[in-house]
PDB file of N, CA, C, O and CB in Angstrom:
ATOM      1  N   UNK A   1       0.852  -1.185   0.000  1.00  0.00           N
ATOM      2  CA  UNK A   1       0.000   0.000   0.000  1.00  0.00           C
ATOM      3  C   UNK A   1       0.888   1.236   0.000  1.00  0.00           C
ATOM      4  O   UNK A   1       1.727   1.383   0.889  1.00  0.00           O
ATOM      5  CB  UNK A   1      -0.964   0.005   1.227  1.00  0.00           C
ATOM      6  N   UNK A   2       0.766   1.915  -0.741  1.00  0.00           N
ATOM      7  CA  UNK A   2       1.586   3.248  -1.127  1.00  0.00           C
ATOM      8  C   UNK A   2       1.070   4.253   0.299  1.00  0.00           C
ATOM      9  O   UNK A   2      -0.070   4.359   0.750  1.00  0.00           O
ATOM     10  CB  UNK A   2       0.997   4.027  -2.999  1.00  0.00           C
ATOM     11  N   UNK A   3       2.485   4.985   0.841  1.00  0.00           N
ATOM     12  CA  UNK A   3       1.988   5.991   1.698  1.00  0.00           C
ATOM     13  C   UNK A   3       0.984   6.965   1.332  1.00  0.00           C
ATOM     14  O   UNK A   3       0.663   6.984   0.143  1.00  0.00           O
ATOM     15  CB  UNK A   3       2.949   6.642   2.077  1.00  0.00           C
ATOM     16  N   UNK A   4       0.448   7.746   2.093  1.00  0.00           N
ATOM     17  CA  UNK A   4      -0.714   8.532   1.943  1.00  0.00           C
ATOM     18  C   UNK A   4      -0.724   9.550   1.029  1.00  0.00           C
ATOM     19  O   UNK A   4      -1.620   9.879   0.251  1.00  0.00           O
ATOM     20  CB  UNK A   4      -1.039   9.047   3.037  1.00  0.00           C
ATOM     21  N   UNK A   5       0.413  10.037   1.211  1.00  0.00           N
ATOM     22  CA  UNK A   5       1.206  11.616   0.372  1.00  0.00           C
ATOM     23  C   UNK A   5       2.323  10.734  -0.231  1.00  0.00           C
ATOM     24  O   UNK A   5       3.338  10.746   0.466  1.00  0.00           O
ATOM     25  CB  UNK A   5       2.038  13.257   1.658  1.00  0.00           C
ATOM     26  N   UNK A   6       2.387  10.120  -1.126  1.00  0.00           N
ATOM     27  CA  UNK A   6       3.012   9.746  -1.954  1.00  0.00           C
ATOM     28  C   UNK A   6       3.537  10.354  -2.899  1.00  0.00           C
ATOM     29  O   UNK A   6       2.750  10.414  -3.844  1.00  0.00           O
ATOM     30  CB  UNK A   6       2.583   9.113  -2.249  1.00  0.00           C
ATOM     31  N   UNK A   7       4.944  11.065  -3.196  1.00  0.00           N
ATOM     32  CA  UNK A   7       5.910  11.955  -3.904  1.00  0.00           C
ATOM     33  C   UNK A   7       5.096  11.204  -5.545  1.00  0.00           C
ATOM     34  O   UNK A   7       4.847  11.917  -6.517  1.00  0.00           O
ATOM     35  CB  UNK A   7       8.059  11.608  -3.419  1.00  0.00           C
ATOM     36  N   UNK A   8       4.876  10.051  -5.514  1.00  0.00           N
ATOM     37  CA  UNK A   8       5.198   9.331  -7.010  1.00  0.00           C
ATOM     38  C   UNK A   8       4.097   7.966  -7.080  1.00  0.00           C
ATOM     39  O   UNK A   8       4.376   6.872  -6.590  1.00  0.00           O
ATOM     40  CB  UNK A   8       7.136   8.686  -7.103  1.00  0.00           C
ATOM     41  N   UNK A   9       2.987   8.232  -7.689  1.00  0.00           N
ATOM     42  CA  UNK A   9       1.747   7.954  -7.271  1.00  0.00           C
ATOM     43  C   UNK A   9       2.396   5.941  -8.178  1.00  0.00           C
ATOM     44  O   UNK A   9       1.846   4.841  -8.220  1.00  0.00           O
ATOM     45  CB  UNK A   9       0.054   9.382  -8.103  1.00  0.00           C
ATOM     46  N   UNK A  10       3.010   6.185  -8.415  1.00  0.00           N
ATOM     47  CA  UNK A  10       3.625   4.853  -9.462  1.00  0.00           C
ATOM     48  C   UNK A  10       4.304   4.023  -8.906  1.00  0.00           C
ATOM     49  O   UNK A  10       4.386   2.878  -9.352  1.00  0.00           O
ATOM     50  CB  UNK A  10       4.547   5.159 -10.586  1.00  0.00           C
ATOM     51  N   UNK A  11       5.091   4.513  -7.547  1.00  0.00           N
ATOM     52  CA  UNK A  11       5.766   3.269  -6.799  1.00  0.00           C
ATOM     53  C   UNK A  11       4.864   3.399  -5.952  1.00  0.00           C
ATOM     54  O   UNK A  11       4.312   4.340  -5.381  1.00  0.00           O
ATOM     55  CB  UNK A  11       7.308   3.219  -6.230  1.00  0.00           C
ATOM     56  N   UNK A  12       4.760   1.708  -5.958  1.00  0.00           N
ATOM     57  CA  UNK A  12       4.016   0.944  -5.103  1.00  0.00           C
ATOM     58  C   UNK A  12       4.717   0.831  -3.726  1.00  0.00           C
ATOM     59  O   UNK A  12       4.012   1.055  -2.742  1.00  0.00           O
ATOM     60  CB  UNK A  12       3.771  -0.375  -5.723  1.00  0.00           C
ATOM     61  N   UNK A  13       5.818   0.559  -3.564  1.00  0.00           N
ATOM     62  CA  UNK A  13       6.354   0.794  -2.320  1.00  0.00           C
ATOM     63  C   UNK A  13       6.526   1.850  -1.231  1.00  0.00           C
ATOM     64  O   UNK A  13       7.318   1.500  -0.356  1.00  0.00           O
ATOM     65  CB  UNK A  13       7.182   0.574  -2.509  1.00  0.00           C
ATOM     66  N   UNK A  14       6.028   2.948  -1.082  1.00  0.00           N
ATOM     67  CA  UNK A  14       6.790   3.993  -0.688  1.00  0.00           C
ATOM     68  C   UNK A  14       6.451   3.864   1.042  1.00  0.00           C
ATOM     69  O   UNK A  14       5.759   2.937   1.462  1.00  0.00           O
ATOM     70  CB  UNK A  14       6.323   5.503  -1.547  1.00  0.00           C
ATOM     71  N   UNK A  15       7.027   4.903   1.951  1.00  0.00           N
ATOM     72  CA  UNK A  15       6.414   4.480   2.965  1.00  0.00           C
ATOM     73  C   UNK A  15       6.785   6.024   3.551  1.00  0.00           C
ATOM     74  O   UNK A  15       7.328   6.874   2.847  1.00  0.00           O
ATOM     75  CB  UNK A  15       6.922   2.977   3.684  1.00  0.00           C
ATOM     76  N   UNK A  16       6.403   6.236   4.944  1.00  0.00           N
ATOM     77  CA  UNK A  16       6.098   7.756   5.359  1.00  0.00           C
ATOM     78  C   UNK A  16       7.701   8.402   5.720  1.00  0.00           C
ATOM     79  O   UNK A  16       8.525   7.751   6.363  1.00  0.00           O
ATOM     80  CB  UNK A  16       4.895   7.817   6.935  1.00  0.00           C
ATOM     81  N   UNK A  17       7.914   9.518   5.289  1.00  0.00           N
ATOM     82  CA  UNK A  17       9.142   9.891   5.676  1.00  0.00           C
ATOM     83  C   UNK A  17       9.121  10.106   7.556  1.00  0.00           C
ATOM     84  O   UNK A  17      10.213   9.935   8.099  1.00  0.00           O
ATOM     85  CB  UNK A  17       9.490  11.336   4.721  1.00  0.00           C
ATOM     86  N   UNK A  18       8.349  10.335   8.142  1.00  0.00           N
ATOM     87  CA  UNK A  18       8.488   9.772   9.902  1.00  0.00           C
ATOM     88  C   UNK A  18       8.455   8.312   9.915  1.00  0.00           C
ATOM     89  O   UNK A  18       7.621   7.952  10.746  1.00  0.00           O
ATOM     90  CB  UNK A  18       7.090  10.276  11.024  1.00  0.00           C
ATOM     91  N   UNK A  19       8.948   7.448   9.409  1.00  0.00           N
ATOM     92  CA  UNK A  19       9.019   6.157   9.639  1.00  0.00           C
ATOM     93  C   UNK A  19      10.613   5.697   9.761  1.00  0.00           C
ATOM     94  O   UNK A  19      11.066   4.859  10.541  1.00  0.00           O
ATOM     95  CB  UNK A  19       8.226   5.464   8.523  1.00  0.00           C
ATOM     96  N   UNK A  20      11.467   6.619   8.592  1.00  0.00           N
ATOM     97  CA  UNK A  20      12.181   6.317   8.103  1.00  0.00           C
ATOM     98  C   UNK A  20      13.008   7.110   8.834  1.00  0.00           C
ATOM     99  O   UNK A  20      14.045   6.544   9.179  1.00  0.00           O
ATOM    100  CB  UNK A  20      12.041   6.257   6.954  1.00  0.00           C
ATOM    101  N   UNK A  21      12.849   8.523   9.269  1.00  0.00           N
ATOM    102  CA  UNK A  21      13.295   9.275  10.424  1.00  0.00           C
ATOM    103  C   UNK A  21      13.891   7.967  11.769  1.00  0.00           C
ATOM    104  O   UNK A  21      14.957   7.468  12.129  1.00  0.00           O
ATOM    105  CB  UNK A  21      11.754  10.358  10.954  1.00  0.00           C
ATOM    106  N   UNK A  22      12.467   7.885  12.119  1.00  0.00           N
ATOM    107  CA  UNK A  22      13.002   7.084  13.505  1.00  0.00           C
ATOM    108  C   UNK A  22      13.739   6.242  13.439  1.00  0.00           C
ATOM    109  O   UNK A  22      14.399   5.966  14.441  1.00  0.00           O
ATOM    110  CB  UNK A  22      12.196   6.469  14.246  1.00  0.00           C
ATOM    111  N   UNK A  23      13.915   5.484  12.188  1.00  0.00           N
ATOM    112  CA  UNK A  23      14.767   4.103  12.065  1.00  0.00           C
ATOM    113  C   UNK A  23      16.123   4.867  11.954  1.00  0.00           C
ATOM    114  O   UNK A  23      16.928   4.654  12.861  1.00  0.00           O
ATOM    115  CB  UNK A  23      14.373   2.948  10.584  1.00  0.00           C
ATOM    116  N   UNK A  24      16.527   5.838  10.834  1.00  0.00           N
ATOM    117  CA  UNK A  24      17.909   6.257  10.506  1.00  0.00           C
ATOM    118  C   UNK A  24      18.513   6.715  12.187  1.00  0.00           C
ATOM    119  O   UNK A  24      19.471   6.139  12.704  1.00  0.00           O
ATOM    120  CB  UNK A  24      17.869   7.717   9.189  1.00  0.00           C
ATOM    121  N   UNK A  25      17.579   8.077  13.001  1.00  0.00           N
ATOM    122  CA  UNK A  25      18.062   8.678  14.431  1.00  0.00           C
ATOM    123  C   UNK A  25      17.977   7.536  14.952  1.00  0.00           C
ATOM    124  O   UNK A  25      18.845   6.946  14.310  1.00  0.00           O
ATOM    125  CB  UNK A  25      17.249   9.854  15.252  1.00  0.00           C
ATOM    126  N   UNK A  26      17.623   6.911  15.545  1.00  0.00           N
ATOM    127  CA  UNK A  26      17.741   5.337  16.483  1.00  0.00           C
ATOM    128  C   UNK A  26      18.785   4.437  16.443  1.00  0.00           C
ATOM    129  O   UNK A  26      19.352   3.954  17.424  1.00  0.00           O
ATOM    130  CB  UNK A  26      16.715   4.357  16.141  1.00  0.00           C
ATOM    131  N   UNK A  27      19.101   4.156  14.904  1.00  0.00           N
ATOM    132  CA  UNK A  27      19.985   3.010  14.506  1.00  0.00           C
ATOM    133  C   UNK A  27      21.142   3.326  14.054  1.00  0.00           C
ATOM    134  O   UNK A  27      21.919   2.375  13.959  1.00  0.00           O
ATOM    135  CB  UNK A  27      19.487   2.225  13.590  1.00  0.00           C
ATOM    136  N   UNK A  28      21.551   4.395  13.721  1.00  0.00           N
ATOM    137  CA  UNK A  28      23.154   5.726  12.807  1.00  0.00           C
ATOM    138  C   UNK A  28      22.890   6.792  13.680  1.00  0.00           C
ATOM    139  O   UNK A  28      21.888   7.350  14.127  1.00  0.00           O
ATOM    140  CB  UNK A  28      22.962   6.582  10.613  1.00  0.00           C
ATOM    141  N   UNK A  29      24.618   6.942  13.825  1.00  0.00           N
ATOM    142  CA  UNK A  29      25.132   7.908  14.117  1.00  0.00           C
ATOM    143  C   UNK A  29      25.251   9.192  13.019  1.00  0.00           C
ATOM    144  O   UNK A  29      25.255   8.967  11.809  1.00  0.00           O
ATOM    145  CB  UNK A  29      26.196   7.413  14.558  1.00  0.00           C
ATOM    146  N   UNK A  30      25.351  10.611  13.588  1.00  0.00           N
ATOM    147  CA  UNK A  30      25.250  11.403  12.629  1.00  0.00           C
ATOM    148  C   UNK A  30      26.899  11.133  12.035  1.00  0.00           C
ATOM    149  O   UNK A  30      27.917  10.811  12.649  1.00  0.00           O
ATOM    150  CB  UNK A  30      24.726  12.957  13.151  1.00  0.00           C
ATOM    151  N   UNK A  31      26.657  11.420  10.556  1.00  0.00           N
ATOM    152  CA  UNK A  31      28.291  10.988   9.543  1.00  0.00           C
ATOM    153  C   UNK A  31      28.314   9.810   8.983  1.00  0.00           C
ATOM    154  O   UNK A  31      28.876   9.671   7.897  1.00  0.00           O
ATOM    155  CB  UNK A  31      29.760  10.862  10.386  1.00  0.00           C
ATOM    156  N   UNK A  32      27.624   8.605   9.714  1.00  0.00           N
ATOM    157  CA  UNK A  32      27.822   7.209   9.302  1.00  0.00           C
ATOM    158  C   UNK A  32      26.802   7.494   7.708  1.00  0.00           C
ATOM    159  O   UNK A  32      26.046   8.425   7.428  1.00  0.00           O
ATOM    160  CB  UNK A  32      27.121   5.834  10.727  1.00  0.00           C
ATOM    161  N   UNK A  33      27.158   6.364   6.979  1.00  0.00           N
ATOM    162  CA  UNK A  33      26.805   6.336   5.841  1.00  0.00           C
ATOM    163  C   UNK A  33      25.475   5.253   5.523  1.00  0.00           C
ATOM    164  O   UNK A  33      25.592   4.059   5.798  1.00  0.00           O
ATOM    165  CB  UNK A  33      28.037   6.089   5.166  1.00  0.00           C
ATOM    166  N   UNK A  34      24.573   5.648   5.091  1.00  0.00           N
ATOM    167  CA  UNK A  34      22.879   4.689   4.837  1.00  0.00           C
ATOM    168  C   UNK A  34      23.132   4.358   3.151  1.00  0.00           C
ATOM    169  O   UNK A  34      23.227   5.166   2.228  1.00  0.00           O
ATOM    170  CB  UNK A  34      20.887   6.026   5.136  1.00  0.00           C
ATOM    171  N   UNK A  35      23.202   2.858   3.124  1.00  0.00           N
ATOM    172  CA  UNK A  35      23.024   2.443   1.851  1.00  0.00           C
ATOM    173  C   UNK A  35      21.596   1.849   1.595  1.00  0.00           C
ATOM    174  O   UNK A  35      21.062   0.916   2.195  1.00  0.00           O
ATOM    175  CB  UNK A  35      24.075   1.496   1.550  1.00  0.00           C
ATOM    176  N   UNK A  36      21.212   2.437   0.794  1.00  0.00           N
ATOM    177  CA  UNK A  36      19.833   2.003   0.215  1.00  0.00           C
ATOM    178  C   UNK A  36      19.516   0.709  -1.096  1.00  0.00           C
ATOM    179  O   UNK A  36      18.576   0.904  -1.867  1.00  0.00           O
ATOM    180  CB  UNK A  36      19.327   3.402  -0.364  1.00  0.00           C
ATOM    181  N   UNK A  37      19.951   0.066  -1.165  1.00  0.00           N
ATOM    182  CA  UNK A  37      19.875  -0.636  -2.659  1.00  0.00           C
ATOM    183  C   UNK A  37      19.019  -0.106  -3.697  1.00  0.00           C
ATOM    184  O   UNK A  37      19.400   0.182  -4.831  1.00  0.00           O
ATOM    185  CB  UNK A  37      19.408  -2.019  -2.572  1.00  0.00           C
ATOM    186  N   UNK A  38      17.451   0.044  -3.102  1.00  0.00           N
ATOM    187  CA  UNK A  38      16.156   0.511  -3.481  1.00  0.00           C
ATOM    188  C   UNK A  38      15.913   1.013  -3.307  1.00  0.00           C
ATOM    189  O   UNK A  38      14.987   1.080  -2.499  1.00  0.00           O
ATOM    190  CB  UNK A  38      15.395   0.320  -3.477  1.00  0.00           C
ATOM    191  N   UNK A  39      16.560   2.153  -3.968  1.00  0.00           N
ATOM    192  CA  UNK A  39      16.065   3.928  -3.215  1.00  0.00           C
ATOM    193  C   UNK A  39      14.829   4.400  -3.639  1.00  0.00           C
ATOM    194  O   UNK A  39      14.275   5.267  -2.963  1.00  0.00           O
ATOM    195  CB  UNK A  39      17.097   5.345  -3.701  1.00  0.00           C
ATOM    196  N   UNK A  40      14.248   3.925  -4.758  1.00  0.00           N
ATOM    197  CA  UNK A  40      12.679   4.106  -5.550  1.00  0.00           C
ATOM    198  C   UNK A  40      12.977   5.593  -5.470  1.00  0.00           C
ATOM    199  O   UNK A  40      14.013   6.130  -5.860  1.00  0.00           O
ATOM    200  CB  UNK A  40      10.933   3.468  -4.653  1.00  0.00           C
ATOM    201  N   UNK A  41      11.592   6.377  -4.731  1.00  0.00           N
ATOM    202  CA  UNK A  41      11.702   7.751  -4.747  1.00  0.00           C
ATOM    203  C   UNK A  41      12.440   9.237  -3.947  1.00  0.00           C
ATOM    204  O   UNK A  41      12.219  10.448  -3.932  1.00  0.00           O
ATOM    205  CB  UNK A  41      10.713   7.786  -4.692  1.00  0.00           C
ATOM    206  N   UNK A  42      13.727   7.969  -3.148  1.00  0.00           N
ATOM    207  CA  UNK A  42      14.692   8.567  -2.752  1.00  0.00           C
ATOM    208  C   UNK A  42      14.134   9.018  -0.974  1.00  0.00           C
ATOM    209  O   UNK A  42      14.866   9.726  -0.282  1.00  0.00           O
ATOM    210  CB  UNK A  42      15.025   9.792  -3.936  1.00  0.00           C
ATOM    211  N   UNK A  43      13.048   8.593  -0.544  1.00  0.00           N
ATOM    212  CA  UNK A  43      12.774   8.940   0.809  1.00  0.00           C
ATOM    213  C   UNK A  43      13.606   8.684   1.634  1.00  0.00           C
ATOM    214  O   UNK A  43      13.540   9.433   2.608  1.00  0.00           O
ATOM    215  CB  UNK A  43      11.799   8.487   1.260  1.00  0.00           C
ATOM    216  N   UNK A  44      14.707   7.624   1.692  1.00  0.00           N
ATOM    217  CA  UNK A  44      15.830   7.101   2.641  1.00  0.00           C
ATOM    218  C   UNK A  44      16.845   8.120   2.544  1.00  0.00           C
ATOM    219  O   UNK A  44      17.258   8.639   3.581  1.00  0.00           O
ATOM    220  CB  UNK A  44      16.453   5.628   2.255  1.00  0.00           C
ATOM    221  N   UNK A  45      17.263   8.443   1.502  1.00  0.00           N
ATOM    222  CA  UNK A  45      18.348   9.470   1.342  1.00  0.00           C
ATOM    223  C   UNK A  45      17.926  10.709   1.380  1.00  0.00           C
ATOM    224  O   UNK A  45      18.854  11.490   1.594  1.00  0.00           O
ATOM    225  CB  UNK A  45      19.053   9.369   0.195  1.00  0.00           C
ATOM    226  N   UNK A  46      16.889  11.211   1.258  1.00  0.00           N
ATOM    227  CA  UNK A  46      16.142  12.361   1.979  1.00  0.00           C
ATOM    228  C   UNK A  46      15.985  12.708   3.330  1.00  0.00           C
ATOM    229  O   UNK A  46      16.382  13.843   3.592  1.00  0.00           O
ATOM    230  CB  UNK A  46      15.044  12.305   1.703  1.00  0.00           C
ATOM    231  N   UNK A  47      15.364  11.842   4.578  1.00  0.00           N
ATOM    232  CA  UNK A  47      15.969  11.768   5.858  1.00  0.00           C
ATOM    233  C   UNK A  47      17.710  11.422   6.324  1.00  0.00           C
ATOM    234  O   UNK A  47      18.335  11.838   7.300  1.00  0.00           O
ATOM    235  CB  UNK A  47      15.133  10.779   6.382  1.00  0.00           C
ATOM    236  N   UNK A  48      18.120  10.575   5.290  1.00  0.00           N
ATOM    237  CA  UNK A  48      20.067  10.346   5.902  1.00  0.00           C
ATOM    238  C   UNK A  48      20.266  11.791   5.526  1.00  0.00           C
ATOM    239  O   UNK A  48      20.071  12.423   6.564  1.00  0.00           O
ATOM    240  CB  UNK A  48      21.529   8.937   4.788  1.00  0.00           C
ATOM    241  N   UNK A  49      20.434  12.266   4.966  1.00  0.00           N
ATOM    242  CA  UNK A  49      20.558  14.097   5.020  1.00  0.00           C
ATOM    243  C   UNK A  49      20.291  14.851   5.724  1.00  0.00           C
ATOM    244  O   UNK A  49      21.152  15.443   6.375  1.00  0.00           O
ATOM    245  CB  UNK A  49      20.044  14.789   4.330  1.00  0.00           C
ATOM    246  N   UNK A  50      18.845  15.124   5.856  1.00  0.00           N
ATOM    247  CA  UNK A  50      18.432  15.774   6.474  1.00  0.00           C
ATOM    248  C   UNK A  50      18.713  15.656   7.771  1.00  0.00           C
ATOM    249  O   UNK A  50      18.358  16.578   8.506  1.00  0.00           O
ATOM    250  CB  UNK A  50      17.511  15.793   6.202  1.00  0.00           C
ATOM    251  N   UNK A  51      19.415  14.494   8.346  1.00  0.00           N
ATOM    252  CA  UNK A  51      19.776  14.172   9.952  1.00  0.00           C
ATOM    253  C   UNK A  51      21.459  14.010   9.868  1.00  0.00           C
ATOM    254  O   UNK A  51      22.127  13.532  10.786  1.00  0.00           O
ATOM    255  CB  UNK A  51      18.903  12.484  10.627  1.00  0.00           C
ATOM    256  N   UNK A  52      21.866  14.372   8.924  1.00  0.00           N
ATOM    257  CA  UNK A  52      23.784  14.250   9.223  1.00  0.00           C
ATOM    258  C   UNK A  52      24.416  13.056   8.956  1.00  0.00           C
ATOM    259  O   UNK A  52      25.459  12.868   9.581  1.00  0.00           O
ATOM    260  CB  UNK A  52      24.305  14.417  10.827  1.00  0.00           C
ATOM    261  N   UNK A  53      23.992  12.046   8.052  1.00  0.00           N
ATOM    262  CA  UNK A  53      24.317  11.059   7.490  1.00  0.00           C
ATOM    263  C   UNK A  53      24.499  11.309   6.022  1.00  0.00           C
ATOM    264  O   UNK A  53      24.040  12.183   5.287  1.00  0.00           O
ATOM    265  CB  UNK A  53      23.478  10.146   7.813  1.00  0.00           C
ATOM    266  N   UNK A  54      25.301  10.292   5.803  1.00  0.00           N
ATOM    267  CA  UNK A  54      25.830  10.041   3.783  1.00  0.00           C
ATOM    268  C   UNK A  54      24.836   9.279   3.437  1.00  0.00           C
ATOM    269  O   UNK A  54      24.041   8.723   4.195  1.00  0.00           O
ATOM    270  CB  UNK A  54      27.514   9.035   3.202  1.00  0.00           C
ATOM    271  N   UNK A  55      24.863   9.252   2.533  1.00  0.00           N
ATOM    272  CA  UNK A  55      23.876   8.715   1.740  1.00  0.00           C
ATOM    273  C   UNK A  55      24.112   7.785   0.271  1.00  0.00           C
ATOM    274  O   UNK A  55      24.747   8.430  -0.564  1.00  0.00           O
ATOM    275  CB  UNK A  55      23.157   9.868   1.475  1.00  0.00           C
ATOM    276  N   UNK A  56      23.852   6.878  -0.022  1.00  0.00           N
ATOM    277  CA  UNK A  56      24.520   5.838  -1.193  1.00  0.00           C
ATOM    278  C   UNK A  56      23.136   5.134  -1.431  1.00  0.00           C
ATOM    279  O   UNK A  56      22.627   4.345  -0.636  1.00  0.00           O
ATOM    280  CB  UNK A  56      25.985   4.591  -0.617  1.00  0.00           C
ATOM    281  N   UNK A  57      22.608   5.515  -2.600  1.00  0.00           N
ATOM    282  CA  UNK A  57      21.223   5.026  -3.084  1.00  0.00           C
ATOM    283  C   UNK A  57      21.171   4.468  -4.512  1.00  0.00           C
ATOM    284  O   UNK A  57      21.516   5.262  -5.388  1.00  0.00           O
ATOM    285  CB  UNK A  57      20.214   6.188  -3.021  1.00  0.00           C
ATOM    286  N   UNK A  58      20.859   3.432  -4.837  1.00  0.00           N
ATOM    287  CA  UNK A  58      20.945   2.075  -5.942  1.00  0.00           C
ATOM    288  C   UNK A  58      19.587   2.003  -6.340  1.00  0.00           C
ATOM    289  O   UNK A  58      18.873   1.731  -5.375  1.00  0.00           O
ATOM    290  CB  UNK A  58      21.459   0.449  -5.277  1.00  0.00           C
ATOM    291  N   UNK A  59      18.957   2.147  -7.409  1.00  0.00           N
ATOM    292  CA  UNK A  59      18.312   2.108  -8.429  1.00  0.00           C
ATOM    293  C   UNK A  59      18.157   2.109  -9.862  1.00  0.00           C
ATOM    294  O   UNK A  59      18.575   2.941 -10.668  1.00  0.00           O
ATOM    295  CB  UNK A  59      17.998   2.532  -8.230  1.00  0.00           C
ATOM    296  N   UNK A  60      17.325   0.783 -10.114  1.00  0.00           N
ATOM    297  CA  UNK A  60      17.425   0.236 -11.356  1.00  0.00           C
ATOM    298  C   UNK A  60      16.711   1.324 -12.170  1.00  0.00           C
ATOM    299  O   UNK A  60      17.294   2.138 -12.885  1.00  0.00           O
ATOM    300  CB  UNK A  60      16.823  -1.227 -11.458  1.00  0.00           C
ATOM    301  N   UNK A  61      15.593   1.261 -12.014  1.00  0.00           N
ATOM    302  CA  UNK A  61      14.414   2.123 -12.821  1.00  0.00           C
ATOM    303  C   UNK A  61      14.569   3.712 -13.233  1.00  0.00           C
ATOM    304  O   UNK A  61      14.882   4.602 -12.442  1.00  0.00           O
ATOM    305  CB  UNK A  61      13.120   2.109 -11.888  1.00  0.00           C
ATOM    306  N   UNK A  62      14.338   3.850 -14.367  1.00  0.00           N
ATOM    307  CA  UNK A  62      15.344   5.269 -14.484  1.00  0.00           C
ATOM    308  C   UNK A  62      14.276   6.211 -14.043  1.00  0.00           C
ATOM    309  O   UNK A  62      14.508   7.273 -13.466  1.00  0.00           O
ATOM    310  CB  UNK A  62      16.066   5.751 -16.223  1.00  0.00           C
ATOM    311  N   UNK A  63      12.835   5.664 -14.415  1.00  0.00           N
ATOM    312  CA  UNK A  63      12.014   6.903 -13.386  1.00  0.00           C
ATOM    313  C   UNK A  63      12.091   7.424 -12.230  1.00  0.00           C
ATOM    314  O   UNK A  63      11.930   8.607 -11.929  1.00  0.00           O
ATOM    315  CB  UNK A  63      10.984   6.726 -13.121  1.00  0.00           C
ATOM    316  N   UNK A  64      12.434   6.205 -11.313  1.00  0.00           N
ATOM    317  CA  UNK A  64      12.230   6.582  -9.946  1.00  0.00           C
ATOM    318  C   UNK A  64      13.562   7.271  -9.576  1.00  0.00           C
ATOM    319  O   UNK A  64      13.633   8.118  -8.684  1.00  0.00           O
ATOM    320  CB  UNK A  64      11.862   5.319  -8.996  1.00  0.00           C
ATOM    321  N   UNK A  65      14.628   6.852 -10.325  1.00  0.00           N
ATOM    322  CA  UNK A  65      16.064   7.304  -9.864  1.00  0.00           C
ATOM    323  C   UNK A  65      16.192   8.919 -10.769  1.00  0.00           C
ATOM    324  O   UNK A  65      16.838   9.892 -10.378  1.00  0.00           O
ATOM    325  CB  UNK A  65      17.483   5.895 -10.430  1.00  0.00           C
ATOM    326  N   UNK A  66      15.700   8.863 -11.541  1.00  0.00           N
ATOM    327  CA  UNK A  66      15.523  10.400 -11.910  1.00  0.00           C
ATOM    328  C   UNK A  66      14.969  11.028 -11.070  1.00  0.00           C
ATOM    329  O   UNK A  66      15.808  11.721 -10.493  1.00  0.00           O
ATOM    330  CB  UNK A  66      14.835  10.727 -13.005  1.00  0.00           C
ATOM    331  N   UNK A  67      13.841  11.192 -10.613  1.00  0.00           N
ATOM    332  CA  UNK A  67      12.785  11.373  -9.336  1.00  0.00           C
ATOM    333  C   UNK A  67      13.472  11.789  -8.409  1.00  0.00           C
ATOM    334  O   UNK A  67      13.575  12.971  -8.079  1.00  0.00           O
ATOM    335  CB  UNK A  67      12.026  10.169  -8.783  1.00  0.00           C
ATOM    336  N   UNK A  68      14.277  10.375  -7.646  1.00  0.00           N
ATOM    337  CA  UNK A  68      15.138  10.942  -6.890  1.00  0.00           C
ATOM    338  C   UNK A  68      15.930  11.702  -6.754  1.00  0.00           C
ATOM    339  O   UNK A  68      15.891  12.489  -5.808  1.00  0.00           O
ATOM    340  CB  UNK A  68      15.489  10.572  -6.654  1.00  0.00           C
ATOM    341  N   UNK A  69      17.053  11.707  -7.800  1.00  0.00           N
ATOM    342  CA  UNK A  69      17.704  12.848  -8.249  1.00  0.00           C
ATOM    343  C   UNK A  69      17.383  13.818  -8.158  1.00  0.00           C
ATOM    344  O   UNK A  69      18.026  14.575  -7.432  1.00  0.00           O
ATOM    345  CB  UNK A  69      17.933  12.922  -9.134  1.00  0.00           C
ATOM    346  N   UNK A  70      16.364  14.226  -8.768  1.00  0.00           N
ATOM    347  CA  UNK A  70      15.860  15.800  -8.557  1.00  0.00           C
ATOM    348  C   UNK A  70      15.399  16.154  -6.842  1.00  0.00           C
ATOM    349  O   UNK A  70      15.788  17.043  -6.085  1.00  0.00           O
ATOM    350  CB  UNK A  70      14.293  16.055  -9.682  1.00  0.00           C
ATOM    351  N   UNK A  71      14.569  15.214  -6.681  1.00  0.00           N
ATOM    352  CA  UNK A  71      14.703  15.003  -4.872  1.00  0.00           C
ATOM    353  C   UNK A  71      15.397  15.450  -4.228  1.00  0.00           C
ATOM    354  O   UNK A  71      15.140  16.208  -3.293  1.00  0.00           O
ATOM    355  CB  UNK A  71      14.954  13.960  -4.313  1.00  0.00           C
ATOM    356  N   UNK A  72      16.646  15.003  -4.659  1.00  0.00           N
ATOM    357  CA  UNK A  72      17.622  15.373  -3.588  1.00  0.00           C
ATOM    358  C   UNK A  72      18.867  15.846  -3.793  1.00  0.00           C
ATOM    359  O   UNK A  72      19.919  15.473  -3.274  1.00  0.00           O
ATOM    360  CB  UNK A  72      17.842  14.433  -2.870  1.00  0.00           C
ATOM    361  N   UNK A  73      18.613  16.961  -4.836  1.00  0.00           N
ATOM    362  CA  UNK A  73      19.509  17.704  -5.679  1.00  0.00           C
ATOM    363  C   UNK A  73      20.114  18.665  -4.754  1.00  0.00           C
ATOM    364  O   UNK A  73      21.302  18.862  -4.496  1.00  0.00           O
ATOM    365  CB  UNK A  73      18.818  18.386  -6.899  1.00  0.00           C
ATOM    366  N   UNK A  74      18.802  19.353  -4.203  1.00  0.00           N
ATOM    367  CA  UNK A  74      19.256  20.493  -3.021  1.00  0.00           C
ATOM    368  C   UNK A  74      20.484  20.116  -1.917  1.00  0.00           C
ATOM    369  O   UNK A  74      21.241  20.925  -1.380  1.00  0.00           O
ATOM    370  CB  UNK A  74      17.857  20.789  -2.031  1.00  0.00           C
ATOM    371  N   UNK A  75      20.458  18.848  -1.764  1.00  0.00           N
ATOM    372  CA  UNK A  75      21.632  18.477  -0.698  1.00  0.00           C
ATOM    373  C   UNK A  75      22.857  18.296  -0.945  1.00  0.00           C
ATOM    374  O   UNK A  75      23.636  18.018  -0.033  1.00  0.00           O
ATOM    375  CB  UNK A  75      21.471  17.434  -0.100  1.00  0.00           C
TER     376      UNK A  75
END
C-alpha cells in the first residue's frame, strides 16, 4: 500500500518519511553512511541528510532514480 502523500503515485512501495526518520536517528550515528539498494523515490536518502548522514542510493528504474535525483539535488 503506497503511503498517503506519496511523492510518485507509481511506486508501489513507498512508505512515510516519519518512519524512516526514527529508524535512521535510532539506529546511525550522525556521519555514518545509509546504503539504500532501493532507493525508488529517494525517501531514505532524503531523511540520511536531512539528519547528518551520507547517503549511497541504488536504483534500477530510471524513473524513480531520476525522481530521486531531482529530490535530492538540493543536498
Amino acid at each position: 500500500i503506497p503511503a498517503k502523500n506519496s511523492k510518485l503515485k507509481l511506486h508501489s512501495a513507498t512508505f512515510p518519511e516519519e518512519l524512516v526518520n526514527k529508524i535512521i536517528i535510532n539506529f546511525t550515528k550522525e556521519g555514518e553512511t545509509i546504503l539504500d539498494p532501493f532507493m525508488g523515490t529517494g525517501t531514505t536518502g532524503y531523511s540520511a541528510l536531512k539528519n547528518g548522514r551520507n547517503f549511497i542510493g541504488i536504483e534500477l528504474n530510471d524513473i524513480y532514480y531520476n525522481f530521486a535525483n531531482e529530490y535530492l539535488k538540493n543536498f
